[in-house]
C-alpha positions as CSV (number, residue, x, y, z in Angstrom):
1,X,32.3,222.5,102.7
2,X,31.5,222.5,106.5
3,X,33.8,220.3,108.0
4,X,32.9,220.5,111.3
5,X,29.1,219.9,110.8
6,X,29.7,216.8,109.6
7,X,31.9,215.5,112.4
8,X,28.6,217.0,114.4
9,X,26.7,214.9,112.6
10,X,28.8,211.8,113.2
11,X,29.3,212.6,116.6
12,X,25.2,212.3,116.8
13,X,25.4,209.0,115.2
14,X,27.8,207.2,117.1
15,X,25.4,209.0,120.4
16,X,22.5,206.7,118.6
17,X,24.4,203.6,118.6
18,X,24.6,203.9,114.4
19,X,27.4,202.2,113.3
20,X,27.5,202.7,109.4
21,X,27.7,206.7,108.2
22,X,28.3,208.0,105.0
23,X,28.0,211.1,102.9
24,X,27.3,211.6,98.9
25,X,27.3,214.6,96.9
26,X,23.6,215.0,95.9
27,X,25.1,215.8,92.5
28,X,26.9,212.3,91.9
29,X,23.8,210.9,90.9
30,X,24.0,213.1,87.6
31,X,27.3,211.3,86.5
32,X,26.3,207.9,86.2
33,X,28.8,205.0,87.2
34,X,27.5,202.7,85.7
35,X,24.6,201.7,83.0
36,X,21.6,201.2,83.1
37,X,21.2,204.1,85.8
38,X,18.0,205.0,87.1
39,X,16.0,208.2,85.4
40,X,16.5,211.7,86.2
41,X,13.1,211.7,88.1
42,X,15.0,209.2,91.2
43,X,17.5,211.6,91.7
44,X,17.6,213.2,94.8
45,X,17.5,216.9,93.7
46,X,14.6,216.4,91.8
47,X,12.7,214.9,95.1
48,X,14.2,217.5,97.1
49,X,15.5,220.6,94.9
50,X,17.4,222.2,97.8
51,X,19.7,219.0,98.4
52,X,23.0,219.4,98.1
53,X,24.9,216.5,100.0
54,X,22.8,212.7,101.1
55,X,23.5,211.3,104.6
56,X,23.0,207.6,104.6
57,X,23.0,205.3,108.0
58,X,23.5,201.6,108.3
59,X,21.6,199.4,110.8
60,X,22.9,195.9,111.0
61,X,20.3,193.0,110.5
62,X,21.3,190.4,113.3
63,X,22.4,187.4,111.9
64,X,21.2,185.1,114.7
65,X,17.4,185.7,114.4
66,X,17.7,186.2,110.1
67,X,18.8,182.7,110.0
68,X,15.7,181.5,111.1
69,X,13.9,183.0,108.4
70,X,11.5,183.4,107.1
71,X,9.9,183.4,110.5
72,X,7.8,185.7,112.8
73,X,11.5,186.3,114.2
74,X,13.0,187.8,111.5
75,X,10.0,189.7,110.6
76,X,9.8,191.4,114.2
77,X,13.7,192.0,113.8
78,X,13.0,194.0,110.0
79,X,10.5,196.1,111.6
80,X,12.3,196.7,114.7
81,X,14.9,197.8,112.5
82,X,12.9,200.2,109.9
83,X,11.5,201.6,112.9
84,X,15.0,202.5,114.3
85,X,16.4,204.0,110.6
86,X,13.0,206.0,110.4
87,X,13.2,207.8,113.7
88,X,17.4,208.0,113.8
89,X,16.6,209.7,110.0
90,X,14.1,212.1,111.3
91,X,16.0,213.0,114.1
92,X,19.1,213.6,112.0
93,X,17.1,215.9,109.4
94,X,15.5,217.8,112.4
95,X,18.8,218.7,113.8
96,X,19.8,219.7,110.4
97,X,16.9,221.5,109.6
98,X,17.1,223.3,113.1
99,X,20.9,224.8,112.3
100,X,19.6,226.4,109.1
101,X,19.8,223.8,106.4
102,X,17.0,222.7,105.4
103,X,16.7,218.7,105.0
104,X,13.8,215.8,104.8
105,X,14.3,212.2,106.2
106,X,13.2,209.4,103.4
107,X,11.4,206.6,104.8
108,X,13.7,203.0,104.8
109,X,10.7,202.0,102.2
110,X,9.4,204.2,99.8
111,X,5.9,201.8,99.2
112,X,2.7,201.1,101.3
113,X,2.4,197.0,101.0
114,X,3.8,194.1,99.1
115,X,0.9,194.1,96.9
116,X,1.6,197.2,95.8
117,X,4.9,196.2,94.1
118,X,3.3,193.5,92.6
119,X,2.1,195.8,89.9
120,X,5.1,198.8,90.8
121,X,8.0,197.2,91.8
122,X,10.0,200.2,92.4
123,X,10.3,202.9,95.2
124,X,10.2,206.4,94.6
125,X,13.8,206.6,95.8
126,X,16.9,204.3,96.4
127,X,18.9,203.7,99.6
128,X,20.9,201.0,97.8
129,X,22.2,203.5,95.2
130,X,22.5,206.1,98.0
131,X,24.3,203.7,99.9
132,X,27.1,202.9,97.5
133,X,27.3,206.4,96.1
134,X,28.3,207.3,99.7
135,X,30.9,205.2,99.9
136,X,29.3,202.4,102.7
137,X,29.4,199.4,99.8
138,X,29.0,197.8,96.8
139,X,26.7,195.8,95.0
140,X,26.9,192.5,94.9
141,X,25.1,189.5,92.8
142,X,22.6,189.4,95.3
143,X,21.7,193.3,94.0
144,X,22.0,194.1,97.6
145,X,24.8,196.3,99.0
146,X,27.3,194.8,100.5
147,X,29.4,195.9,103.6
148,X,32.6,194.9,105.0
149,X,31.4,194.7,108.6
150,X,27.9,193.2,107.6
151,X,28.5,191.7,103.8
152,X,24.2,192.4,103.1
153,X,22.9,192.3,106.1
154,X,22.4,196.4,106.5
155,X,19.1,198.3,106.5
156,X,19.5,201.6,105.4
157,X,18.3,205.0,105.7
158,X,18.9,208.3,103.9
159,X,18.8,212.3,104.9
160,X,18.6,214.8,102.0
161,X,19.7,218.1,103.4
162,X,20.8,221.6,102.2
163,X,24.2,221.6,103.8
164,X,27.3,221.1,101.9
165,X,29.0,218.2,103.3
166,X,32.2,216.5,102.4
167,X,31.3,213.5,100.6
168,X,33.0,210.0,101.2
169,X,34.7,208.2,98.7
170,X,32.8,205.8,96.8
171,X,34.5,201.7,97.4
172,X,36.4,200.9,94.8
173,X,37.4,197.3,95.9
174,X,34.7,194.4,95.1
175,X,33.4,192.9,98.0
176,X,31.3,190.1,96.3
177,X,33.5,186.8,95.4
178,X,30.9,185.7,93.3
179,X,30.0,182.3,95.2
180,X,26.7,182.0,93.8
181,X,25.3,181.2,97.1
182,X,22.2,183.5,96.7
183,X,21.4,182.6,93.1
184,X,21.4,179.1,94.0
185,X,19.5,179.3,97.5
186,X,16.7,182.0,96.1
187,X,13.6,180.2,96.3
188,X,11.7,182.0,93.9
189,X,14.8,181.8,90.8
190,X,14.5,186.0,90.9
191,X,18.4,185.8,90.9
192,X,20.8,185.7,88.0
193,X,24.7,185.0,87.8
194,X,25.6,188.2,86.4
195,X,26.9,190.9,88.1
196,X,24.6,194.2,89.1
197,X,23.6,195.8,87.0
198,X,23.6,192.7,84.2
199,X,22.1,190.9,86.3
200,X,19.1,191.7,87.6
201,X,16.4,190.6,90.1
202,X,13.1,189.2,88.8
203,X,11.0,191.5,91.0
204,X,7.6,189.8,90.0
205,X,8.7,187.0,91.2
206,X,10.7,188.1,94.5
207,X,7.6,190.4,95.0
208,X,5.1,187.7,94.4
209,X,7.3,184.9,97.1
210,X,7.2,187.9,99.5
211,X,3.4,188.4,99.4
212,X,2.9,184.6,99.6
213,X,5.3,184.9,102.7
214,X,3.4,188.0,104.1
215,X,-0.1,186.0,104.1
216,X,1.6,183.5,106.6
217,X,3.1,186.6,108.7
218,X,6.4,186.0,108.0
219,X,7.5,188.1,105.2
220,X,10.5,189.3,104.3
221,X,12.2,186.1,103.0
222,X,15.9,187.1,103.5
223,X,17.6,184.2,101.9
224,X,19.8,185.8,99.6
225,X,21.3,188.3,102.6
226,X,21.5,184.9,105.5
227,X,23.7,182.6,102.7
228,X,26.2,185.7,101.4
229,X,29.6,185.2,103.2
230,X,30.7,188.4,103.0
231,X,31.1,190.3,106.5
232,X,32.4,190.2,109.5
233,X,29.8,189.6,111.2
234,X,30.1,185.8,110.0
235,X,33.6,185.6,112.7
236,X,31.9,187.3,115.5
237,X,28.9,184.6,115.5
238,X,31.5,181.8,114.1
239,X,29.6,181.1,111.0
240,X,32.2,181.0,108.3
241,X,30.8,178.2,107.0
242,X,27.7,179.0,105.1
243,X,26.8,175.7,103.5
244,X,25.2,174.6,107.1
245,X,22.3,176.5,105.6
246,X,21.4,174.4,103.3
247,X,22.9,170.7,104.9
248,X,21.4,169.9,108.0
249,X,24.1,167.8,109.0
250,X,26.4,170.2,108.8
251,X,25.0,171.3,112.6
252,X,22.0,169.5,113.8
253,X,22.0,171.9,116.7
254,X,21.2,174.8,114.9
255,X,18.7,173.5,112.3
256,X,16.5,172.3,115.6
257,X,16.7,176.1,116.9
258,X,15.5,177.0,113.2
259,X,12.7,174.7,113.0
260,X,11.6,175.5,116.6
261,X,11.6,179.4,115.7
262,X,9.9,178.7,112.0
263,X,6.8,176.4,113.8
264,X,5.5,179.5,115.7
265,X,4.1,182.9,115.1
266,X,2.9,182.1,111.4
267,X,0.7,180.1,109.2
């Protein structure tokens, strides 16, 4: 395993301001940890025969401007981000590719519109998975990964490459306390109390809120990410407390910024 390329690789990363780097074992996707696992066909050496180890990167979603979603804000902040993840993947892969192992970037979403997962709900290959296989998370009831340094609030990107990394170790602690905060906030019910993978998301109808959002230009909804506790990210903006989301007297302050943000920009 080559060592040194991947403190390279890290070395590149923290050069792109990417705070959140890990590295799976292509073949860790063959050993199931848990059931139901995804089919064969999701894997990443069957999109990308050659791959050996997965890179995945972690872009924080600023807390400030999700909480006013969903708004023209938060959408502007969600591209702004994919953007980032697309070219830092591309540029990571190039470099890669450029030393003599050959790797491809994935795209931060694997579909061309909402409507399209209307009738497909699925991408063609999972950064979630990818995410917690390389040792950034775990998934929590929200079927989001969640972070220590971000709880949900991560966008993330993946590398397939040739090179034999070493991996990371894959979390063993549970970072989700099980508050129910996102089942109870979701405002299309897609959310369930059981843990991931029991409990999964109804993607019609997350799918079918998001394109009723994205008709009024302000899709994603980001509910279920904004309400989780988990992270640190909650101290360094002093929002422990969570329930101001959904009492407004909780800080009248901040639910006059929301409103403000939420009248503009969209239908």
């Amino acid at each position: 395993m080559n060592e040194a390329l991947k403190q390279s690789i890290r070395f590149r990363c923290r050069k792109m301001e990417i705070p959140l780097v890990g590295i799976a074992d292509a073949f860790r996707w063959e050993e199931p940890p848990f059931q139901p696992w995804m089919p064969e066909a999701f894997y990443p050496r069957s999109i990308f025969p050659e791959a050996v180890s997965v890179i995945v990167i972690g872009l924080p979603v600023s807390l400030p401007a999700l909480e006013t979603s969903p708004s023209i804000l938060y959408r502007e902040l969600y591209s702004t981000v994919n953007a980032l993840l697309d070219q830092h993947t591309y540029r990571l892969a190039e470099f890669l590719t450029s030393q003599g192992y050959p790797s491809v970037f994935i795209p931060r979403d694997g579909y061309g519109s909402i409507e399209v997962l209307l009738k497909n709900p699925v991408a063609f290959f999972s950064h979630r998975h990818a995410a917690y296989l390389a040792g950034l998370g775990n998934f929590g009831v929200n079927n989001m990964i969640l972070t220590p340094e971000y709880g949900p609030r991560v966008r993330f990107g993946s590398v397939l490459t040739s090179a034999d990394l070493p991996p990371d170790l894959v979390r063993e602690d549970q970072l989700c306390i099980r508050c129910m905060q996102c089942v109870e906030m979701c405002p299309s019910s897609a959310l369930e109390k059981e843990d991931y993978p029991e409990g999964t998301t109804d993607k019609h109808a997350c799918a079918s809120w998001s394109a009723d959002l994205n008709r009024r230009y302000i899709a994603p909804c980001g509910i279920c990410i904004k309400v989780c506790p988990v992270g640190e990210d909650r101290k360094r903006y002093g929002r422990e407390d969570v329930s101001v989301y959904a009492e407004r007297n909780t800080d009248p302050c901040l639910h006059r910024a929301w409103d403000h943000v939420r009248r503009y920009g969209g239908k």
